[in-house]
C-alpha positions as CSV (number, residue, x, y, z in Angstrom):
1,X,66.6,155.3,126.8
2,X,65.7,152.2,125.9
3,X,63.7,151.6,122.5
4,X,60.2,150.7,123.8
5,X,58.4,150.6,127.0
6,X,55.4,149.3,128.4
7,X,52.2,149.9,126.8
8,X,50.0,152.8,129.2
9,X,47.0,150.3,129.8
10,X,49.7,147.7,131.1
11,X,51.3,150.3,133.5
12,X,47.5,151.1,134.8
13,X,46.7,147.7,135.3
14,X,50.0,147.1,137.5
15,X,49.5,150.3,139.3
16,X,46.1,149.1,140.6
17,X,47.4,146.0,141.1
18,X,50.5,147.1,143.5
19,X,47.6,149.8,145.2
20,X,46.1,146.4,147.0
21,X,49.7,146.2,148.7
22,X,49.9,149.6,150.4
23,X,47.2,149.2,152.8
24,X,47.5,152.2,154.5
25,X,47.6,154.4,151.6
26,X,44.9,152.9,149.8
27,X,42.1,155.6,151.0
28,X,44.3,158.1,150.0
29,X,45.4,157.1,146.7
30,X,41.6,156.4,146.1
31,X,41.2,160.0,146.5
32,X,44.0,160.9,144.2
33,X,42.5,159.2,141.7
34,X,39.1,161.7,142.1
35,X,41.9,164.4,141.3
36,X,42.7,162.9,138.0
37,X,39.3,164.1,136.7
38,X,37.6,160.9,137.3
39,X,34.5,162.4,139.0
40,X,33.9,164.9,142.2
41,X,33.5,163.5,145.7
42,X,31.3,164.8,148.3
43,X,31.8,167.2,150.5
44,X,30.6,169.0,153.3
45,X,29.1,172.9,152.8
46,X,30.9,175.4,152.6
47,X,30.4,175.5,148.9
48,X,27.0,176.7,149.1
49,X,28.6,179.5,151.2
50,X,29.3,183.1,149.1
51,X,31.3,185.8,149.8
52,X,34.8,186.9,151.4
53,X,35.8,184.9,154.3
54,X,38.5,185.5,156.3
55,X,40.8,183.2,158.6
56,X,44.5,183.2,160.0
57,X,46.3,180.1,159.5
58,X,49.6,179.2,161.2
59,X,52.8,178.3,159.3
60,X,54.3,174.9,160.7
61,X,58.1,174.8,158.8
62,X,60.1,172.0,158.7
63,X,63.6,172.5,157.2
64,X,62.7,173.9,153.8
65,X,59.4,173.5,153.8
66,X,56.7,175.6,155.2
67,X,52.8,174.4,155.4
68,X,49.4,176.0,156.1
69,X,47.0,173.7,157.5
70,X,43.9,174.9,155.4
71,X,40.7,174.8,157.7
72,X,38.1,171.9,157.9
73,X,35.9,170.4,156.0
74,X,38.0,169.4,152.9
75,X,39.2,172.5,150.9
76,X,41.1,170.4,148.4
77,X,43.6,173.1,147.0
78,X,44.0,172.4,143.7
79,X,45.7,174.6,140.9
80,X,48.1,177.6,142.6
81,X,49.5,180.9,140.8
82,X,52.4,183.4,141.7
83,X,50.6,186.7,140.3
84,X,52.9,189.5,139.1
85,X,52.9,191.1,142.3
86,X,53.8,187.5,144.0
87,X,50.2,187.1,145.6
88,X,50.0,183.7,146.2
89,X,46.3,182.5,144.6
90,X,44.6,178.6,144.5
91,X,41.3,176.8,143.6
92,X,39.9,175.6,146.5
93,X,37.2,173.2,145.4
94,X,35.4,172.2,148.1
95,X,35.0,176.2,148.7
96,X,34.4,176.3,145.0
97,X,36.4,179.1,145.2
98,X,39.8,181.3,145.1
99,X,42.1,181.7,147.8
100,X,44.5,184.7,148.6
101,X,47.4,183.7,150.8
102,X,49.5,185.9,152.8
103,X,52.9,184.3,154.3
104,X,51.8,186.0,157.8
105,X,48.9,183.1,157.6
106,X,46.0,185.4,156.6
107,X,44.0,183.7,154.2
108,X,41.1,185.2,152.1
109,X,38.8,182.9,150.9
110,X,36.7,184.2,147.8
111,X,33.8,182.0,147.3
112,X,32.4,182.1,143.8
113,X,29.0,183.3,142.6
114,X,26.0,180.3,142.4
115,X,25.4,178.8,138.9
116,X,21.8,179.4,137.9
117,X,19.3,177.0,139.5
118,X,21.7,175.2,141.8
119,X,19.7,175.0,145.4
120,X,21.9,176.4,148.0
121,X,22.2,173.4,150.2
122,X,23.2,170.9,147.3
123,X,27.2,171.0,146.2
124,X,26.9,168.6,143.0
125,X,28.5,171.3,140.8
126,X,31.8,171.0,141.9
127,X,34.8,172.4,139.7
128,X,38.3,171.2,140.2
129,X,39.8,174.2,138.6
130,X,42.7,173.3,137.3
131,X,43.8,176.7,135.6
132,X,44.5,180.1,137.2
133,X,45.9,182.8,135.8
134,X,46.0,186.6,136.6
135,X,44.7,188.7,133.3
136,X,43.8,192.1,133.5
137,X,44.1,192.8,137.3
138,X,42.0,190.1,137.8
139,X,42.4,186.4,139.1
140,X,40.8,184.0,137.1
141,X,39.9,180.6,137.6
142,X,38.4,177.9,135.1
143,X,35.2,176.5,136.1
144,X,34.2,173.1,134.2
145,X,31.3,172.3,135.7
146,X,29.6,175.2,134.1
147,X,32.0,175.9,131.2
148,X,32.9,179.4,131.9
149,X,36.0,181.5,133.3
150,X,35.4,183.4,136.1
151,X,37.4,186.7,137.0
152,X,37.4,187.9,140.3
153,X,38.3,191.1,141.1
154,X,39.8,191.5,144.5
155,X,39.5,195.3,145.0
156,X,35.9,194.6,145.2
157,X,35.3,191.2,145.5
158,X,33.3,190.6,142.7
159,X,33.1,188.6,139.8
160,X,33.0,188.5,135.9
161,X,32.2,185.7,133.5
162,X,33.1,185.0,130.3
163,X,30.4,181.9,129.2
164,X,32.2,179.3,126.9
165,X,30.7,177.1,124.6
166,X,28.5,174.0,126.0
167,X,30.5,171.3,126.9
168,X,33.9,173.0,126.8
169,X,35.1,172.2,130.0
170,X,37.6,174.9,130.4
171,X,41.0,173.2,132.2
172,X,44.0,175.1,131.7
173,X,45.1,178.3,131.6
174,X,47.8,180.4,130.2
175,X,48.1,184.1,128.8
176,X,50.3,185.0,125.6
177,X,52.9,187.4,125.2
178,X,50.3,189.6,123.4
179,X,47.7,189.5,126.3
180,X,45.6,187.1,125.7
181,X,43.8,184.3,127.8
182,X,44.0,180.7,126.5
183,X,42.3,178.2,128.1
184,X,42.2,173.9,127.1
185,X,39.1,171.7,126.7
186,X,38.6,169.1,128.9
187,X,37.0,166.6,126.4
188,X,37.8,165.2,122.9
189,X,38.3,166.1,120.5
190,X,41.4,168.2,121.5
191,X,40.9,171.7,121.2
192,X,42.2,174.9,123.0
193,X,40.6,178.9,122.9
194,X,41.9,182.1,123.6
195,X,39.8,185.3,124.7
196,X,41.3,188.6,122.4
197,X,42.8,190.8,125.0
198,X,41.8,193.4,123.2
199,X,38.0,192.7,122.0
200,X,36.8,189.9,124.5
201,X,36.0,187.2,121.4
202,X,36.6,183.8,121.7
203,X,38.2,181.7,119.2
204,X,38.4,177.8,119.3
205,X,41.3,175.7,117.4
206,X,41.3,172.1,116.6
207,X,44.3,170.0,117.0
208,X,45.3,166.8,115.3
209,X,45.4,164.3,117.8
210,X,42.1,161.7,117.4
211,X,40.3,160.6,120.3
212,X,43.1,163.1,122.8
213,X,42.0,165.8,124.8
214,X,44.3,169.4,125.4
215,X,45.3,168.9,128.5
216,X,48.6,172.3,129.2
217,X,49.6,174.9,127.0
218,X,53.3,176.7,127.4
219,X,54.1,180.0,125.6
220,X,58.1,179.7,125.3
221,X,57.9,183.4,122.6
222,X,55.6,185.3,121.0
223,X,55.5,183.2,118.1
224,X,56.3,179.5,119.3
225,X,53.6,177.8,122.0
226,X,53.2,174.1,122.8
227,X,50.2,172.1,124.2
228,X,50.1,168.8,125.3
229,X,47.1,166.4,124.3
230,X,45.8,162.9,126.5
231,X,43.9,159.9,125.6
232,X,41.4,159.3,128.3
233,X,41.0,156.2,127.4
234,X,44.6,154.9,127.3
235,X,46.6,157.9,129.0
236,X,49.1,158.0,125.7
237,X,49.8,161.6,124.6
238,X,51.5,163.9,122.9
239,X,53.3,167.3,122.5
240,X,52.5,169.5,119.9
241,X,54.0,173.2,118.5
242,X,52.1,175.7,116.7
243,X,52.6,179.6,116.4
244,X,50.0,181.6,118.5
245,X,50.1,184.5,116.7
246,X,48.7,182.9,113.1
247,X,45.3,183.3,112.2
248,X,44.5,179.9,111.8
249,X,47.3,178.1,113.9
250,X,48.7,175.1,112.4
251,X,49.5,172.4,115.1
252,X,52.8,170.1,114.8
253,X,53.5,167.2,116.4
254,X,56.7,166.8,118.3
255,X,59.0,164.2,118.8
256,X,58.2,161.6,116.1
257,X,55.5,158.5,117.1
258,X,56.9,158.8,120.7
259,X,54.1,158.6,123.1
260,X,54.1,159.5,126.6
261,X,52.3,158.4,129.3
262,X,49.7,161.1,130.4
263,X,51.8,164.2,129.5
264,X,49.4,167.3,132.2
265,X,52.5,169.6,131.8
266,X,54.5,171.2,129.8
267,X,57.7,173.7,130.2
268,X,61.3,174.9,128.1
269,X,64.7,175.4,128.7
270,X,67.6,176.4,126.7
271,X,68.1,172.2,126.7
272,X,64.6,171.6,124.8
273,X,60.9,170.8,126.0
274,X,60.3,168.9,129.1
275,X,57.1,167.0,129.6
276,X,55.8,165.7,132.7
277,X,54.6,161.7,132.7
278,X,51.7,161.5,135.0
279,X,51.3,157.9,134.8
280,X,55.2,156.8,135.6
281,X,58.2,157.8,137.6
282,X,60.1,160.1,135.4
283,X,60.1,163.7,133.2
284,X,61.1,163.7,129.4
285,X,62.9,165.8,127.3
286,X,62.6,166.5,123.9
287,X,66.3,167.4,123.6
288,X,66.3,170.0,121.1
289,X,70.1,169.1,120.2
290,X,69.3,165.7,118.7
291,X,65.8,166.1,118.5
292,X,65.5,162.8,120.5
293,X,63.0,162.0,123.7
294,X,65.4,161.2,126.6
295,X,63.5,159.8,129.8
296,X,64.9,161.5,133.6
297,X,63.5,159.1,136.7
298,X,63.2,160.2,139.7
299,X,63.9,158.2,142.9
300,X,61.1,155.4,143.9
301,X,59.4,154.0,147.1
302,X,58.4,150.9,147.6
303,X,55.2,152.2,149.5
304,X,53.8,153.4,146.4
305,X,54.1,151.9,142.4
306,X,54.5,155.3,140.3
307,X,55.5,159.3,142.1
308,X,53.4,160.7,139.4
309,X,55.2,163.8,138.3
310,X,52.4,166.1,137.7
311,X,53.3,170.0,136.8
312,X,56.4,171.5,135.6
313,X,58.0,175.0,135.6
314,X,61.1,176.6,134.5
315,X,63.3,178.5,135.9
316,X,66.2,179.6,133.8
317,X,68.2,176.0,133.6
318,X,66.3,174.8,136.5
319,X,63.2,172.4,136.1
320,X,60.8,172.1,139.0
321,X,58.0,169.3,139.8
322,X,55.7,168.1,142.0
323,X,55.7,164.0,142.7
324,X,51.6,163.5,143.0
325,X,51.6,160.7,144.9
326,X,55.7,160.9,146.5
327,X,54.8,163.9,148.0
328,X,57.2,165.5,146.9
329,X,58.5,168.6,144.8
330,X,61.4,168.1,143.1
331,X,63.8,170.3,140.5
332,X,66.5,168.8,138.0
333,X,69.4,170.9,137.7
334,X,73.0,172.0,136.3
335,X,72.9,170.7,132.7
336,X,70.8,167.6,133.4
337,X,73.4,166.5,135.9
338,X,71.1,166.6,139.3
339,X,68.4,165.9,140.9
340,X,67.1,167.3,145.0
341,X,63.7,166.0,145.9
342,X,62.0,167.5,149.6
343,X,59.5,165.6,151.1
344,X,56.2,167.7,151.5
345,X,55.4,166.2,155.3
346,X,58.0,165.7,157.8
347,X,56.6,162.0,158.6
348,X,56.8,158.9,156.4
349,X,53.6,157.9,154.0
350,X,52.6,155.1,156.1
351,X,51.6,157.2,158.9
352,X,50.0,160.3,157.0
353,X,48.6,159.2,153.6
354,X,49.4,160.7,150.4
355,X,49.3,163.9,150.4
356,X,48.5,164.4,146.4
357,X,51.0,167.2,145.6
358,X,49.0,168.4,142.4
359,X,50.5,172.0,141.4
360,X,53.0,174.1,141.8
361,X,54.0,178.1,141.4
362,X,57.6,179.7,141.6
363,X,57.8,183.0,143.7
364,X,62.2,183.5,143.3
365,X,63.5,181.4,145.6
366,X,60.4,179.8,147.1
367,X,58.2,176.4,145.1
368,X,54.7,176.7,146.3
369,X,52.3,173.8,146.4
370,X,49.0,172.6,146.6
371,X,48.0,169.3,148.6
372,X,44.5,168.1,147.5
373,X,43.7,165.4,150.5
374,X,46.4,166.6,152.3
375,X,43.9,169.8,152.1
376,X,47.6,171.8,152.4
377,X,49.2,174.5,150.4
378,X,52.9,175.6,151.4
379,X,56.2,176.0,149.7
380,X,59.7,174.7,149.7
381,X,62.6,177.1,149.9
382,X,65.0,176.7,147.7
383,X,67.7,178.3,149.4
384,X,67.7,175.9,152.2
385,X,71.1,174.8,152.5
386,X,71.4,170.9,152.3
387,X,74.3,169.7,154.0
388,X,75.0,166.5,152.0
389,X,75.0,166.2,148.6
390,X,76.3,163.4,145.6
391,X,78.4,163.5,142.5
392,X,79.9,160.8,140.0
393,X,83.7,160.4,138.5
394,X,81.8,159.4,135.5
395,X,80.5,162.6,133.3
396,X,78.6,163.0,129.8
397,X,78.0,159.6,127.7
398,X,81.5,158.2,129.2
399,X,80.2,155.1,130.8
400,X,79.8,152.1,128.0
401,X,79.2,148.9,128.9
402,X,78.6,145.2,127.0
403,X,75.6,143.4,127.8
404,X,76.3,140.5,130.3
405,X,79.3,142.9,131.4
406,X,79.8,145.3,134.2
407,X,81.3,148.4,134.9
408,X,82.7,150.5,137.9
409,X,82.2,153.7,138.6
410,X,82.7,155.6,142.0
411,X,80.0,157.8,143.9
412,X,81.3,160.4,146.0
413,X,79.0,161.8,149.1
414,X,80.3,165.1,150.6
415,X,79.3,167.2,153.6
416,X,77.5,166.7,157.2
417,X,74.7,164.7,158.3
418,X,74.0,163.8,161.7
419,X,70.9,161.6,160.6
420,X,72.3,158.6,158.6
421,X,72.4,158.2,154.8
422,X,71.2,155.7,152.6
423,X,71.6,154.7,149.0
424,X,69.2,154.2,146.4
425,X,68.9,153.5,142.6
426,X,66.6,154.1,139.9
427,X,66.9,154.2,135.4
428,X,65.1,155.2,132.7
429,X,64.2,151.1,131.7
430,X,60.7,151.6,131.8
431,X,57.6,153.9,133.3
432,X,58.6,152.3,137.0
433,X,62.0,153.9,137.2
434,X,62.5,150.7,139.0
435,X,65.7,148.6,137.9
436,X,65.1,145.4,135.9
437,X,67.8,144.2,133.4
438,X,70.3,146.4,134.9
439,X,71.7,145.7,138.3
440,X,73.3,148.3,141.0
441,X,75.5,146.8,143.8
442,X,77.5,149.7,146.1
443,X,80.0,148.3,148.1
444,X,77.8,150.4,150.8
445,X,74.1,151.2,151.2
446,X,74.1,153.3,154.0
447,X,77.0,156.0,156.1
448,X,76.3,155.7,159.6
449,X,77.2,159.6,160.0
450,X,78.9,162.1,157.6
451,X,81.0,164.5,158.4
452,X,83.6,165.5,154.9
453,X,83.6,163.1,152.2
454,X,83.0,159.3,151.5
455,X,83.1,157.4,148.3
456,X,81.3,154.7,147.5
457,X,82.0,152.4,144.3
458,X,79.0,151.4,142.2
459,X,79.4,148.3,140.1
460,X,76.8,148.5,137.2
461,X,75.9,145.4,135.2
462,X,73.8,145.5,132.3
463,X,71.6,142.0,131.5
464,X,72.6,140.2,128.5
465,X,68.8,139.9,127.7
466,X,68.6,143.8,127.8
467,X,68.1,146.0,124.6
468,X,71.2,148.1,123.5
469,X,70.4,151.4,124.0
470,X,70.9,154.8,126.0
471,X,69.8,154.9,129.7
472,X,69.6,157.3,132.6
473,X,71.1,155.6,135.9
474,X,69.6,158.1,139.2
475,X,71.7,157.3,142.0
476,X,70.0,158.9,145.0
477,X,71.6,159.5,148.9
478,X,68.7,160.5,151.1
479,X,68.1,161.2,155.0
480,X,64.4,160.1,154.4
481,X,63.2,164.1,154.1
482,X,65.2,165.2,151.3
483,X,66.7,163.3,148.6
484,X,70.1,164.2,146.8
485,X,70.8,162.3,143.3
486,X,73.0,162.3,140.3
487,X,72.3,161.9,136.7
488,X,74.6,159.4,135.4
489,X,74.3,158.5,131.3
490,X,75.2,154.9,130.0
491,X,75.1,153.5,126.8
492,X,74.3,149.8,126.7
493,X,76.1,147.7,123.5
């Protein structure tokens, strides 16, 4: 990883700078940025509705992935939760609601209880509910509008509330090992709660980090948690540990004066603590064997600037993501070695919009999602057998190469594909993921058909104006729905 990148309010600037380009995605990503808690847009009514309602949905499944169309106007699906009985659960905001999804299509929509002294036919206290969790047999959803939790009991389809200080505005949500509910705050100064899981009281905890908000907390044991904090302002952040159990926890930043660019997710592994980067193209790693941030891209597209990786989860060595405004969910794998990407939507972005893939929940083999504008929820299933896949001769830190030099490694592409193949390559050089000062040239770019094995040699050349330093070269072989890519580690002298 190279020793510096670009400052957040530069990579903002450029972003909306290359969103005059897209044309066609420019409605869309102006939505997106409503889901980046930026204000509520308007939508129709049914949030003044209340109640149960009931509808069937059909599933429409393309390869591995499986949709529900969610019914009309807007729903916006927002934050989505595998309960302990693998009930699939959402925020649906423009229900301003909770959702129950069954895979045979029935979906129950709870909508919640009116806030005092809202008319019924006026919708301007939209939440986006961004945490869900499932706490004491019920389903609970944060509600910022009105800085509360609300519970709902689906036995009887009814509600509780537990009221939260004025101007909390609750975000995230996560329960402990010992049973109790923590929630973020949603405005600076950063601070997170937890509700006793025992006695109902609420207890709030300042953390260190001027002028940031708490935007995820991760429980990795009973005594170790993280939460992540944001700038509004500038999007830097940072990571932060502190045991859960103390009376008065003490918080510690992570990862020495590294910032990251809008870190809204947090998860472990054996390997260290990954942290999503909302405002680029790629996941870090706190690598708890050095102690070191290491930078993972993932593929581009050149119809949008940044794939926004949004929310993360482990599972075992397996770390799972959605790509906000690439549609897609993605999951780095086997030792930091691989990378499979699945397109959400079976057609291209110019023709549908951007989706905005904003959460996602693991239920075993299945990664469910939430599409806000794509006003979607669905899954990818993991056991879908790909039929093409990519490795690399060159393993570990073995590639070095002199600036102003080049190198030669070989890329080999194994199995079927009746669709043809193409290359592409990103590296950890800056937020973009898009090469700069480091040039790839295969001696092919696409296979016509594959049917065994073909290897393609890579030549890598390193400008002699670049900084020395580790990088991350992604070198990706996609059908245009599901994206294969390998990890490959070079150290630049």
């Amino acid at each position: 990883m190279a020793a510096s990148r670009p400052e957040p309010r530069v990579a903002r600037r450029r972003y909306a700078n290359a969103l005059a380009l897209v044309g066609v995605l420019v409605i869309a990503l102006a939505v997106s940025t409503l889901a980046s808690r930026n204000g509520n847009p308007s939508y129709g009514q049914p949030c003044a509705a209340q109640g149960l309602h009931s509808l069937s949905l059909a599933p429409e499944r393309s390869g591995p992935v499986t949709t529900y169309n969610l019914p009309k106007p807007l729903r916006s699906p927002n934050s989505i939760l595998v309960a302990p009985d693998r009930s699939i659960w959402f925020g649906e905001v423009g229900l301003r609601g909770v959702s129950h999804l069954f895979q045979n299509g029935t979906l129950l929509e709870y909508a919640w209880p009116s806030s005092g002294g809202i008319p019924a036919d006026r919708c301007y206290d939209l939440s986006e509910i961004w945490g869900l969790a499932s706490w004491h047999g019920l389903i609970w959803a944060t509600d910022s509008a009105n800085d509360r939790i609300l519970g709902l009991d689906p036995s009887t389809h009814t509600f509780q509330t537990i009221s939260l200080k004025n101007g909390t505005l609750p975000g995230f949500l996560a329960v402990d090992m010992r049973g109790n509910l923590w929630f973020t705050e949603g405005s600076a100064p950063a601070v997170v709660g937890d509700v006793d899981g025992a006695t109902g009281s609420i207890a709030y905890y300042s953390i260190p980090a001027a002028g940031e908000f708490a935007a995820s907390l991760f429980f990795q044991n009973s005594t170790l948690a993280y939460v992540t904090t944001v700038n509004p302002e500038d999007d830097l952040g940072h990571l932060f540990a502190f045991n859960p159990t103390a009376q008065a926890p003490s918080f510690k930043q992570l990862g020495g004066n590294q910032t990251l660019l809008a870190p809204y997710s947090v998860a472990a592994t054996d390997e260290g603590v990954w942290v999503s980067e909302h405002h680029a193209s790629n996941i870090a790693l706190l690598d708890r064997s050095t102690g070191a941030w290491r930078f993972y891209p993932t593929s581009t597209d050149a119809q949008i600037p940044l794939s926004l990786p949004y929310y993360l989860q482990a599972n075992g060595t397996r770390v799972w993501f959605n790509e906000h405004d690439a549609s897609k969910v993605a999951v780095v794998c086997c030792g930091r070695t691989s990378l499979t990407e699945y397109n959400v939507s079976s057609t291209s972005l110019t023709e549908t919009g951007i989706g905005n893939v904003l959460t996602i929940g693991l239920d075993k083999n299945l990664v469910w999602f939430t599409a806000w504008t794509g006003n979607q929820v669905g899954y990818v299933n993991a056991s879908y057998p790909v039929g093409f896949s990519i490795s690399s001769n060159a393993t570990g830190d073995q590639v070095t190469i002199q600036r102003g030099a080049s190198a030669i490694i070989q890329l080999r592409i194994d199995g079927t594909s009746t669709k043809p193949l193409r290359m592409a390559f990103s590296d950890s050089e800056s937020y973009t993921s898009v090469p700069s000062l480091i040039s790839f040239v295969p001696d092919a770019m696409t296979i016509a058909g594959l049917d065994g094995s073909q290897t393609i040699k890579l030549r890598i050349a390193p400008s002699s104006s670049l900084t020395a330093g580790s990088y991350e070269l992604l070198a990706t072989v996609t059908d245009g729905l599901i994206y294969r890519s390998v990890y490959v580690a070079i150290t630049v002298t």
